[in-house]
Backbone as CSV, one residue per row, in Angstrom:
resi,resn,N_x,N_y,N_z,CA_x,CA_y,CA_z,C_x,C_y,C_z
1,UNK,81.706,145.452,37.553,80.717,145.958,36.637,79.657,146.727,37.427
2,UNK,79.480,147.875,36.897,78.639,148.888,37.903,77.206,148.332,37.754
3,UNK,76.147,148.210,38.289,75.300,148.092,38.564,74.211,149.549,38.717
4,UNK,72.715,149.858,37.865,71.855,150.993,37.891,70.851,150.355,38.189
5,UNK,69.971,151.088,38.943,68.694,150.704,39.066,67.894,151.684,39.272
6,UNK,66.240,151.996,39.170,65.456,152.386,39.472,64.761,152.676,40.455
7,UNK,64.226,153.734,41.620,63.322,153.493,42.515,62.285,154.421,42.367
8,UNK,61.218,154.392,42.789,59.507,155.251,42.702,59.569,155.845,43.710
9,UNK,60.547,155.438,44.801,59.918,155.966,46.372,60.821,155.581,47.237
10,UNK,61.325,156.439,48.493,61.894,156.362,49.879,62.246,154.882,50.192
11,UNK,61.178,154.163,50.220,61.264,152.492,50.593,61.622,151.517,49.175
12,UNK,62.079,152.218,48.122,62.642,151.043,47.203,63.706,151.784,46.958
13,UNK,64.259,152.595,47.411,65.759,152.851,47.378,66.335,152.287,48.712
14,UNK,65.900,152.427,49.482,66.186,151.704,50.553,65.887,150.435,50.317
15,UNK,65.371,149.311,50.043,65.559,148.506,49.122,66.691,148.259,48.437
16,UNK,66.466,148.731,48.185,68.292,148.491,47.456,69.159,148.783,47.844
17,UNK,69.334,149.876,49.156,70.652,149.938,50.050,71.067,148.446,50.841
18,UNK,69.406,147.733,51.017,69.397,147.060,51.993,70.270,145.700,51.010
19,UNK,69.745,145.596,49.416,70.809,144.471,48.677,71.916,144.548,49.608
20,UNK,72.541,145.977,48.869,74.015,146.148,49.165,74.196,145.961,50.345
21,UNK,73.830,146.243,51.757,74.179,145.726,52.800,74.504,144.601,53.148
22,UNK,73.637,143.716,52.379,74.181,142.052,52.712,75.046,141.624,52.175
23,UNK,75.963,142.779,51.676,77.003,141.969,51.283,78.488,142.273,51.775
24,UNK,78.090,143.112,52.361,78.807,143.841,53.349,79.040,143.490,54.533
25,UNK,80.930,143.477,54.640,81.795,143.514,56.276,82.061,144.136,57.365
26,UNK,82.379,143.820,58.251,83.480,144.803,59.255,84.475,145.371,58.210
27,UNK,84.828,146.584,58.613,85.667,146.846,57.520,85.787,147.897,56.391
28,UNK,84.690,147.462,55.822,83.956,148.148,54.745,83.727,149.479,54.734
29,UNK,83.917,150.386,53.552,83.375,151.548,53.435,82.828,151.956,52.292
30,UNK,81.623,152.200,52.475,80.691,152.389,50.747,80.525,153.915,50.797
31,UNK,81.106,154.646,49.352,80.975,156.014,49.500,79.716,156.564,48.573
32,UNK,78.883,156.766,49.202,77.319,157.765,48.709,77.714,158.931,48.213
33,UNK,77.710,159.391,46.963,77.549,160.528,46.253,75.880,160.855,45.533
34,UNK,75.834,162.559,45.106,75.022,162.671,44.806,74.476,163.820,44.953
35,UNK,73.859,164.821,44.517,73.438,166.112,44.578,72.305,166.239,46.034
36,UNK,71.999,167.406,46.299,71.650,167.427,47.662,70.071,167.135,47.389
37,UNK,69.446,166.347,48.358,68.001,165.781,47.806,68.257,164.828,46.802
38,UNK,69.271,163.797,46.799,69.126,162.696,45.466,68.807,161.279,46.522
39,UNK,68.865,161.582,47.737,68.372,160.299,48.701,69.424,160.137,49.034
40,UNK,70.651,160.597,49.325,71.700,159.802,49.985,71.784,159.153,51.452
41,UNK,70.778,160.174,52.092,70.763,159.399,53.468,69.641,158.155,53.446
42,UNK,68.847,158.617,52.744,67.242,157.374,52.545,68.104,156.178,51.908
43,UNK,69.468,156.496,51.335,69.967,155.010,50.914,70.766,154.660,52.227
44,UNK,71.691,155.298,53.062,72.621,154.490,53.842,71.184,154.083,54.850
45,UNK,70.401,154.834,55.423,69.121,154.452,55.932,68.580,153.279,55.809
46,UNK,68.219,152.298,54.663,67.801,151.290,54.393,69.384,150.714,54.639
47,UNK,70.489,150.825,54.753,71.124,149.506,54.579,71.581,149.675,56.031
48,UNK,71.616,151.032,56.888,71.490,150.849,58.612,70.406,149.716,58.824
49,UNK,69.152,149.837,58.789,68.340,148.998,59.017,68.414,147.520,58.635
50,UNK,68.786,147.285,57.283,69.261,146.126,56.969,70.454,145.329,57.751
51,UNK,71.334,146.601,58.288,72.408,145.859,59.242,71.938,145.429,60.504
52,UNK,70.458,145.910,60.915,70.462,146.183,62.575,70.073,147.210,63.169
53,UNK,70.172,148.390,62.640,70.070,149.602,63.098,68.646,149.816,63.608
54,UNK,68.228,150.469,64.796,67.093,150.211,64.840,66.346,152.042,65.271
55,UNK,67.601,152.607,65.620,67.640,154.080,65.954,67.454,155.282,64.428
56,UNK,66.971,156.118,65.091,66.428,156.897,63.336,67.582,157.269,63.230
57,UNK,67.716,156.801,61.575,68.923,157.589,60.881,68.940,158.691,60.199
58,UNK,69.389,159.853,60.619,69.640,160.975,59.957,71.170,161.646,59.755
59,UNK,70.734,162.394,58.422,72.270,163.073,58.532,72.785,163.785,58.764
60,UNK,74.231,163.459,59.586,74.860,164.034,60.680,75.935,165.225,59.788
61,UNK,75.418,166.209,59.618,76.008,167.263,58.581,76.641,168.458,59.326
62,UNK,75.621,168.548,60.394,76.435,169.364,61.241,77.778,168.287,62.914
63,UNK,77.382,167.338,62.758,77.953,166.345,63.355,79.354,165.753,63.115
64,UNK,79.580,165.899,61.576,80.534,165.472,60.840,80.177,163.859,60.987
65,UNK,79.811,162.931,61.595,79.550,162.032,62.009,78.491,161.098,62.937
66,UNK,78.348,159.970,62.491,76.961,159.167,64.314,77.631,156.963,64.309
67,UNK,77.533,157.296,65.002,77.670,155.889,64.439,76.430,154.961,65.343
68,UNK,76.184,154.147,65.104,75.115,153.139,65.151,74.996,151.878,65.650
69,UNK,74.449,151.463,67.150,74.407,149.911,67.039,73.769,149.067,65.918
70,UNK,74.241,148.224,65.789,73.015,146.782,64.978,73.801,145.874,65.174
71,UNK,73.561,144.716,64.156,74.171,143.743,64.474,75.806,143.535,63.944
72,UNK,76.053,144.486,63.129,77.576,145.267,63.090,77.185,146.855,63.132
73,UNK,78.326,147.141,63.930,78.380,148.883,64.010,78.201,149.346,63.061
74,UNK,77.484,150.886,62.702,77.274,151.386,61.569,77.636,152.767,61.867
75,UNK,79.199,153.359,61.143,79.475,154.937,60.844,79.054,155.241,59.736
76,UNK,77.732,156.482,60.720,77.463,157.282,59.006,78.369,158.649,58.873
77,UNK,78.670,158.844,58.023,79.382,160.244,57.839,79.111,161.079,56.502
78,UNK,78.587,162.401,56.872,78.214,163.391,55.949,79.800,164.612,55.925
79,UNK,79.818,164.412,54.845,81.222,165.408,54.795,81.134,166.667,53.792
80,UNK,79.932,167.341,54.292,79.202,168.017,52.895,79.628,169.397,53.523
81,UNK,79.632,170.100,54.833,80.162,171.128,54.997,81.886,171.765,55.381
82,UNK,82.377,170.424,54.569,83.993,170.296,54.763,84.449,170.568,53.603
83,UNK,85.584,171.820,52.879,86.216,172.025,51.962,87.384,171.204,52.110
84,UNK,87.789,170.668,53.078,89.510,169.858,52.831,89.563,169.708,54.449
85,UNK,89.850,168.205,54.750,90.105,167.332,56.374,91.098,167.983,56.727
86,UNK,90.833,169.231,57.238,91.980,169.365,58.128,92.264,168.490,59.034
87,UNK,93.317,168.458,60.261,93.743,167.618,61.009,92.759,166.951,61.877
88,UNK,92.139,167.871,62.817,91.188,167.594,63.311,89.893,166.753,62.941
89,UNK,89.592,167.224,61.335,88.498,166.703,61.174,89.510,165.160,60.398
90,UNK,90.103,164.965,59.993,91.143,164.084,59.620,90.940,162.572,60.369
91,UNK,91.623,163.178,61.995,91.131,161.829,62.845,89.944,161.870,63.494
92,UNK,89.016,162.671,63.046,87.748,162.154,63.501,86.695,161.300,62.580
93,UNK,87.433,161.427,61.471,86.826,160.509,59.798,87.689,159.161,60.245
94,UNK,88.582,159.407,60.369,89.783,158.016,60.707,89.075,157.449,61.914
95,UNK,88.994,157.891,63.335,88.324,157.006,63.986,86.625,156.685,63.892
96,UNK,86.155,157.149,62.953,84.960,156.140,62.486,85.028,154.982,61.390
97,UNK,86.552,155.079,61.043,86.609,154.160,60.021,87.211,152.819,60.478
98,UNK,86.566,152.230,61.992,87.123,151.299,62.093,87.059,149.919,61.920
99,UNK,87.705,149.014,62.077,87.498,147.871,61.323,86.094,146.778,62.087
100,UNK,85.529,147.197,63.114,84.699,146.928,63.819,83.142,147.230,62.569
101,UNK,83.144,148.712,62.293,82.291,149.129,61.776,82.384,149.073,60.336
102,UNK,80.905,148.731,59.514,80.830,149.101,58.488,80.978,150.773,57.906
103,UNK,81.733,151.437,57.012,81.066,152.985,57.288,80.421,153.112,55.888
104,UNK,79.674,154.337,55.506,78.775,154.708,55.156,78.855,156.554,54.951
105,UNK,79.533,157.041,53.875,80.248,158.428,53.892,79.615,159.138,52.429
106,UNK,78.674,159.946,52.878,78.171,161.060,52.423,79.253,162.118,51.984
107,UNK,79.210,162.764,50.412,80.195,163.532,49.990,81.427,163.368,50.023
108,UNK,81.374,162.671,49.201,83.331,161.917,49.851,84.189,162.545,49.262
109,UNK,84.219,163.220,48.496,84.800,163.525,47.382,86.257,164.452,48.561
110,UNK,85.632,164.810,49.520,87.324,165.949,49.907,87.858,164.997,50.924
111,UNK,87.321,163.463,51.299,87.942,162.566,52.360,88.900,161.614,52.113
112,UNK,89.317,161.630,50.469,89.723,160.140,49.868,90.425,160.180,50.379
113,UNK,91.915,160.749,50.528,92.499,159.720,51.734,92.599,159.045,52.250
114,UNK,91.416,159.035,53.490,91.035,158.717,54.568,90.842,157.372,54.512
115,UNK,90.009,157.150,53.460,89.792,155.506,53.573,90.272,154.812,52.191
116,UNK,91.499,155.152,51.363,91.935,154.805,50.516,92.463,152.990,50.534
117,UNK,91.839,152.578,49.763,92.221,150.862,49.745,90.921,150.305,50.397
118,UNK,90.042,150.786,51.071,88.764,150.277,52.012,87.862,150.649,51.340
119,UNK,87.513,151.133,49.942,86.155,151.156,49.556,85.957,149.856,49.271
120,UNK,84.478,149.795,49.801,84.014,148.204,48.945,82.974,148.641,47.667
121,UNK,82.125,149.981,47.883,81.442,150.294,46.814,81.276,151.877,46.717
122,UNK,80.922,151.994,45.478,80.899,153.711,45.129,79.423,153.828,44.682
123,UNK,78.445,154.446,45.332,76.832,154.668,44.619,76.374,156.049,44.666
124,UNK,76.004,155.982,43.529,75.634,157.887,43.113,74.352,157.431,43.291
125,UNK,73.697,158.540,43.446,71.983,158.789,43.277,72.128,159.828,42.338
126,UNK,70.824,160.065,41.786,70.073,161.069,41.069,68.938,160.819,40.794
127,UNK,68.738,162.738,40.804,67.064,162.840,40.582,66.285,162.201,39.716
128,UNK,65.573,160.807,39.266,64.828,161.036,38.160,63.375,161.640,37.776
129,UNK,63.174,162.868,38.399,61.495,163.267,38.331,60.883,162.522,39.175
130,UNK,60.351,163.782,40.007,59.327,162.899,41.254,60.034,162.615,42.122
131,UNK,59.441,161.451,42.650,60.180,160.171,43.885,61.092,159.607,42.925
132,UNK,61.099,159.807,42.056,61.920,158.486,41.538,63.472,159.093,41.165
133,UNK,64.578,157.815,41.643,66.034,158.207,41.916,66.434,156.829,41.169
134,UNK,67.458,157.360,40.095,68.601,156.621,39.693,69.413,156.460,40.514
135,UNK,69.524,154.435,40.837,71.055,154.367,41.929,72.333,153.356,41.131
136,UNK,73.141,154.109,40.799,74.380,153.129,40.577,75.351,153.003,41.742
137,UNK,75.408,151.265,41.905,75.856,150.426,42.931,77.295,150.383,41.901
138,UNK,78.731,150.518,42.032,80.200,150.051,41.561,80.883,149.355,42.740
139,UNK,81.408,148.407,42.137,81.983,147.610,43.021,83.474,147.823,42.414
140,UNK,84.488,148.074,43.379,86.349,148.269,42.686,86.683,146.993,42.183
């Protein structure tokens, strides 16, 4: 059952990345959707930190990828300037998806493949006026 919620600001969406983090494995891959400016990184952001993360998180767009110490590994991945994984970019999504690390994948929409059977959650953002962002948390 999908789960919506409300935030006013940067630190209560993160807030609520940070819920979803605790519930979260090795393993795991939660895919962030959402129009550009709907907070997608200010959400995997709060749930880096919630894991451990203690290094600034930003998104790695021109990177394709970063991954993260804490107290479990954290791959973030932005896949926003990719029309279709070619090979290359293929196993470089695949080796951040490992079972060591939680991942955390910005624009997923051209990667499914990649981590097919390993989502643990699907969360859109959107704008609601202002600071304030609609987040639906789905669990498969």
């Amino acid at each position: 059952m999908p789960t919506s919620s409300e935030s006013a600001c940067a630190a209560e969406t993160e807030a609520l990345a940070a819920d979803l983090a605790a519930t979260l494995r090795p393993g795991d891959v939660v895919l962030v959707a959402g129009e550009l400016g709907a907070g997608k990184t200010t959400f995997v952001r709060g749930a880096a930190r919630a894991l451990g993360v203690v290094d600034p998180v930003t998104s790695p767009t021109f990177t394709l990828a970063q991954r993260y110490a804490g107290a479990v590994p954290v791959a973030h991945l932005d896949l926003y300037r990719l029309v279709d994984l070619d090979e290359e970019d293929r196993a470089s999504v695949e080796a951040e998806l490992a079972p060591d690390a939680i991942a955390f994948v910005e624009w997923p929409a051209v990667g499914a493949p990649a981590w097919e059977g390993r989502v643990t959650a699907r969360v859109t953002l959107e704008h609601g006026g202002g600071d304030r962002r609609r987040v639906r948390v789905e669990r498969p």
